[in-house]
C-alpha positions as CSV (number, residue, x, y, z in Angstrom):
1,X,9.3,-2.6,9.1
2,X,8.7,-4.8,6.0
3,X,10.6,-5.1,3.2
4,X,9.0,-5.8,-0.3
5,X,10.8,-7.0,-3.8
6,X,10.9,-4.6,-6.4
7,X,11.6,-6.2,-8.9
8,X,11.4,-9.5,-10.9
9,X,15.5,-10.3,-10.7
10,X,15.0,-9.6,-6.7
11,X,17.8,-6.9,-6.8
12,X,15.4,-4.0,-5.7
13,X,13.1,-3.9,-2.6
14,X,11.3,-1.2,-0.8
15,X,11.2,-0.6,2.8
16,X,7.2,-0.1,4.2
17,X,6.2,0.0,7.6
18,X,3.2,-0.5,9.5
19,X,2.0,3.4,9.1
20,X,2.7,3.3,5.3
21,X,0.0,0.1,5.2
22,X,-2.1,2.5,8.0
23,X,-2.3,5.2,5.6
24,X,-3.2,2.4,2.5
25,X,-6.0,1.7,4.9
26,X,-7.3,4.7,6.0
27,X,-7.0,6.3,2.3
28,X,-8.5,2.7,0.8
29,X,-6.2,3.1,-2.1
30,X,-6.7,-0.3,-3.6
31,X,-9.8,-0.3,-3.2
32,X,-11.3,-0.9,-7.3
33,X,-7.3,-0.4,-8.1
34,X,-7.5,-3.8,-9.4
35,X,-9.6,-4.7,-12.2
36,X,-11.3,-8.2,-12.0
37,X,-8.5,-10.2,-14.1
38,X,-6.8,-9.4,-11.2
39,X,-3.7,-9.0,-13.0
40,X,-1.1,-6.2,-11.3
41,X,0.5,-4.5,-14.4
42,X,2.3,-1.0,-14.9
43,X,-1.2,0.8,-15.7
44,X,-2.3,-0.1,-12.3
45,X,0.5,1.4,-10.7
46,X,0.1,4.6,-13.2
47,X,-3.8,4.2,-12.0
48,X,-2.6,4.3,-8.0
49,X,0.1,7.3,-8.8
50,X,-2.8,9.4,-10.3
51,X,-5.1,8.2,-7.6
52,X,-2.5,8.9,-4.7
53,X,-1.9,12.4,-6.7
54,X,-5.4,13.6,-7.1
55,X,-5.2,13.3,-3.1
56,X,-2.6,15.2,-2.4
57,X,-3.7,18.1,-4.6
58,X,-7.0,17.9,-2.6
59,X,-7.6,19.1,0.8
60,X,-7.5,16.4,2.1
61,X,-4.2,15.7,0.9
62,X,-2.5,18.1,3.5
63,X,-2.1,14.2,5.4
64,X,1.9,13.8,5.9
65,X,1.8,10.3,6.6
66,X,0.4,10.3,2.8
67,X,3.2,12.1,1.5
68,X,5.7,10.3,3.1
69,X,3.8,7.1,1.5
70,X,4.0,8.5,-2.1
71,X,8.2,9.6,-1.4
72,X,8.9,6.3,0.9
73,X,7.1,3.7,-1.6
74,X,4.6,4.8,-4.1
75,X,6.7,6.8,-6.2
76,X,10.0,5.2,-5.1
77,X,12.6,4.9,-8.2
78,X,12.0,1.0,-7.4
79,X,9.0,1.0,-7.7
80,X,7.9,-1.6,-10.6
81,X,4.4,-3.5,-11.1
82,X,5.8,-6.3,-9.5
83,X,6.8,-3.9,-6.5
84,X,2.7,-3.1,-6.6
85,X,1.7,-7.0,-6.5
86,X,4.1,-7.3,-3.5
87,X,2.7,-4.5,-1.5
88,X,-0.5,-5.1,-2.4
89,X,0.0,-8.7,-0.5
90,X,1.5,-7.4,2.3
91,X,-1.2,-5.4,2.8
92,X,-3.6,-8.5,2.4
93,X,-1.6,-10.3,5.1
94,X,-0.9,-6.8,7.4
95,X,-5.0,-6.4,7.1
96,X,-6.2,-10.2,8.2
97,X,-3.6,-9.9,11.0
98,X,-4.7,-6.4,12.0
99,X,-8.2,-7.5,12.4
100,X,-7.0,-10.8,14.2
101,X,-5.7,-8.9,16.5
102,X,-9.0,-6.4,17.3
103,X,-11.2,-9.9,17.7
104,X,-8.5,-11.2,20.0
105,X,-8.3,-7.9,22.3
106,X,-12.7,-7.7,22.0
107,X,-12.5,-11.5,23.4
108,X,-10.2,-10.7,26.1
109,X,-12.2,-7.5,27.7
110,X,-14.9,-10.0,27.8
């Protein structure tokens, strides 16, 4: 379990765990979230909530590990832009050491 700040004052923070950033993965939901100033911002998260809910209403939205994304973190009351930039880099570093971890198993069955 990771926890993330919410906010800028540090007084809020979201819980996420490793199937929240599974589900992240597997949905590729920031993927072109993040236009090329790079700059995390409240549209962005407005643009991964409408995103997140076009999925759900689809049928391939009937996923539970994606609804309890959207209740556990996405739409959390926390939830701020900052929150966004936050996850969004613990899903950077969760990512680099999820596929450290696949080369290191592949070069051990060698």
């Amino acid at each position: 379990m990771y926890k993330i700040q919410a906010n800028a004052s540090g007084t809020r923070s979201i819980e996420v765990s490793d199937e929240h950033l599974a589900t992240i993965q597997q949905y590729a939901l920031f993927k072109n979230l993040i236009d090329s100033n790079g700059i995390i911002d409240e549209p962005v998260l407005d643009k991964l909530k409408f995103n997140v809910r076009s999925l759900l209403e689809s049928e391939a939205g009937k996923d539970k590990a994606l609804l309890d994304l959207c209740l556990d973190v996405i739409y959390n009351n926390n939830m701020k832009a900052i929150g966004l930039q936050n996850l969004v880099l613990l899903f950077v570093e969760w990512e680099m050491k999820q596929e450290n971890q696949e080369n290191q198993d592949k070069e051990n069955e060698q």
